[in-house]
C-alpha positions in Angstrom: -14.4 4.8 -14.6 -10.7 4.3 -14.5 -9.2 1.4 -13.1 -6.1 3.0 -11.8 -6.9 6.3 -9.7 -4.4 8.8 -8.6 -4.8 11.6 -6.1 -2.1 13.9 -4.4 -4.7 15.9 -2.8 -6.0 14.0 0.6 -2.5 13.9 2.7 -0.6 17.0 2.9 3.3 16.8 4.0 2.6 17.2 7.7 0.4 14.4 7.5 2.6 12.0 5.5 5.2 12.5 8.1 3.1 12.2 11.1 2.2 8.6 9.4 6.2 7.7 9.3 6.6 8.7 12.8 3.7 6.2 13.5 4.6 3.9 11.5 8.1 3.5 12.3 6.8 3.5 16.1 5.3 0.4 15.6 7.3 -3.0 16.0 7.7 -4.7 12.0 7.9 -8.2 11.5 8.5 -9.8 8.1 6.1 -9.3 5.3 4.3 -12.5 4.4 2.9 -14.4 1.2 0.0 -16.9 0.4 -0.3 -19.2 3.5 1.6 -16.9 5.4 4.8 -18.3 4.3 8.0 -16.2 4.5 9.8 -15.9 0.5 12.2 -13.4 -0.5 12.3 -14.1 -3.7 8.4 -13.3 -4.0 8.5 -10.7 -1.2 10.9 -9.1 1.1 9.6 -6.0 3.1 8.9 -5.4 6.7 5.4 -4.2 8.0 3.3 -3.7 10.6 -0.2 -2.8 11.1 -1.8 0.5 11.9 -5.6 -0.2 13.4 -7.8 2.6 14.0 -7.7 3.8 17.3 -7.1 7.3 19.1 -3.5 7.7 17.2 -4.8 6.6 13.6 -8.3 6.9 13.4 -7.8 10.6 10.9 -5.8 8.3 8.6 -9.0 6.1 8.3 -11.6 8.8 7.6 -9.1 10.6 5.1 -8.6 6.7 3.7 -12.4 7.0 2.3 -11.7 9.7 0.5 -8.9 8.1 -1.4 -11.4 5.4 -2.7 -14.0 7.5 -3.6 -14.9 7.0 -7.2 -13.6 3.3 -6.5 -15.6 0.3 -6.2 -18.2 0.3 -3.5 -16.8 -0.5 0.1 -18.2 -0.5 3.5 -16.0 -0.2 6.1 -11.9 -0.4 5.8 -9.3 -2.9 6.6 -6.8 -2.1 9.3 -3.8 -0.7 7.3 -0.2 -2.2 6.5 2.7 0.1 7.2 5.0 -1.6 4.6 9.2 -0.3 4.5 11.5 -1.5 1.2 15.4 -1.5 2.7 18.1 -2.0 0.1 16.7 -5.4 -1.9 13.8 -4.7 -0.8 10.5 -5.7 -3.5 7.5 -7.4 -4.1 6.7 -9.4 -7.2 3.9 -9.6 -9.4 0.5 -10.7 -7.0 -3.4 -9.6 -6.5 -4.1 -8.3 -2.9 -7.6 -10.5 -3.4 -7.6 -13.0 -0.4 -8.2 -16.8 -0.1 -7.4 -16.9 3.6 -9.5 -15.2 6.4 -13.1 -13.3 6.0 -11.3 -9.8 5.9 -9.2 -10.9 2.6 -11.8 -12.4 1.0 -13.7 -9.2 1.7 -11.3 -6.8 0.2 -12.9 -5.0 -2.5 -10.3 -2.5 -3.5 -6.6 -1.1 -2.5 -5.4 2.1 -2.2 -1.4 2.8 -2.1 -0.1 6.2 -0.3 3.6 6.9 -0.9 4.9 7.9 1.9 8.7 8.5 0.9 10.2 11.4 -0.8 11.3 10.3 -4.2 15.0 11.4 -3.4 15.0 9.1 -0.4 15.5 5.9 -2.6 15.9 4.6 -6.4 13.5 1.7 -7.5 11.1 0.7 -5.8 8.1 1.4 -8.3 4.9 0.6 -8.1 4.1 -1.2 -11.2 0.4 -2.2 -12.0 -0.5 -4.5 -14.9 -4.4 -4.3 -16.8 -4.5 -6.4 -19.7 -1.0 -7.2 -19.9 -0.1 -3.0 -20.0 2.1 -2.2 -17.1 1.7 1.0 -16.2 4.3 3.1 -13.8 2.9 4.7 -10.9 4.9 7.9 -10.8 7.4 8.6 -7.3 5.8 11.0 -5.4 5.3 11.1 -1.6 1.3 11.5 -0.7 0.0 9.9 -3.9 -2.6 7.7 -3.4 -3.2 5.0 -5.7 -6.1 3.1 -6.1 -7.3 0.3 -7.7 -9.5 -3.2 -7.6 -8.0 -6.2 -5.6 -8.0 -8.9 -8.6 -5.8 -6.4 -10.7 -1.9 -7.4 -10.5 0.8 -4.9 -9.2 4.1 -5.3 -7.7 6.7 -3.1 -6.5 10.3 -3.3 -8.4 13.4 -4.1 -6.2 14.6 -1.0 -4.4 18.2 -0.3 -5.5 19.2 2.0 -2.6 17.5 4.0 0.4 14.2 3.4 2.0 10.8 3.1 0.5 7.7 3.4 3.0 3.9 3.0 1.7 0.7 2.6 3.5 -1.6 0.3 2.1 -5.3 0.3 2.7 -8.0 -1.5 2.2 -11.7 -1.2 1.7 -14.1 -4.0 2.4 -17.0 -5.0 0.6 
């Protein structure tokens, strides 16, 4: 089994975009580290959370698809909307959690680019297995996946706007 999964094959265009439009419906606050303390040096992004519900609840079923072939899950996380201004980045860190019972449940994450490529420059999605850093390639509805304890980060975004949705799926 691979660590690192990619597939461009669960969200088509249309359905990307109807996620932006969602997504940027939604009021962002600051995105937060350990502790839930606000650090720009480690992180500075905006998010806000998409639950399922009547709007959302498709993104959720396709979500299972993306982690098939991952480790087991049973159920999902509600998912983070997360937007990248100018400056914008997230350093090196595992989406394993110490703090609440939904964190510590997280079994794996899955990563769906929402942006166009062309929209910004930086912003890659580095993820690091034995101290190789692979490069997730740009490109809007790839959905990566991968386990919780393995490091990633996203690189500073030199211009534009970067928007992912991250997901979860809970042991």
């Amino acid at each position: 089994m691979n660590i690192i999964n990619n597939n461009d094959s669960i969200f088509n265009p249309k359905e990307v975009n109807k996620i932006i439009k969602l997504g940027d419906s939604l009021v962002h606050t600051e995105g937060l580290i350990k502790n839930d303390k606000l650090n720009h040096k480690v992180r500075n992004s905006l998010i806000a959370w998409i639950h399922p519900g009547k709007e959302a609840l498709w993104i959720f079923y396709k979500a299972i698809e993306a982690f098939k072939g991952s480790a087991p899950f049973s159920t999902l996380q509600s998912m983070q909307y997360t937007v990248y201004h100018k400056g914008g980045h997230y350093d090196w860190h595992r989406d394993v959690g110490e703090g609440d019972e939904i964190m510590k449940a997280r079994v794996n994450v899955g990563v769906l680019q929402l942006s166009d490529p062309s929209d910004y420059e930086g912003g890659v999605l580095e993820v690091k297995v034995k101290n190789k850093i692979t490069q997730v390639p740009k490109q809007q509805g790839l959905v990566t996946t991968f386990p919780v304890d393995i490091q990633h980060r996203v690189t500073p975004t030199e211009s534009g706007v970067r928007k992912t949705l991250i997901m979860w799926g809970l042991k």
